[in-house]
C-alpha positions, 0 to 999 in steps of 0.5 A: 542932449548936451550930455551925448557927446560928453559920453561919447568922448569919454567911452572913445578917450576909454577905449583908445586908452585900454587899447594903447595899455594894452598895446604897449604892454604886448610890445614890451612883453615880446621884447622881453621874451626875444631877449631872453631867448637870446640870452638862453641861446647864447648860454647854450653856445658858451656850454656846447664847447666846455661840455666836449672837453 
């Protein structure tokens, strides 16, 4: 019975941890992903008036 709490640490500690991984990973992809839509709109802008030349 003293091995009960010890495993359920472990699976609590398991799955906070893949959780956290998993958050951090989703947050820094998104920034990611803004920025290089705004770098992509921000080509489009600087083209638009070359190309009506």
């Amino acid at each position: 019975m003293d091995w009960v709490p010890i495993v359920f640490i472990m699976f609590k500690v398991a799955v906070f941890g893949t959780g956290m991984f998993f958050a951090i990973k989703w947050h820094y992809d998104q920034g990611k992903k803004a920025k290089n839509e705004a770098g992509r709109s921000q080509m489009l802008a600087e083209r638009r008036p070359g190309a009506s030349e």
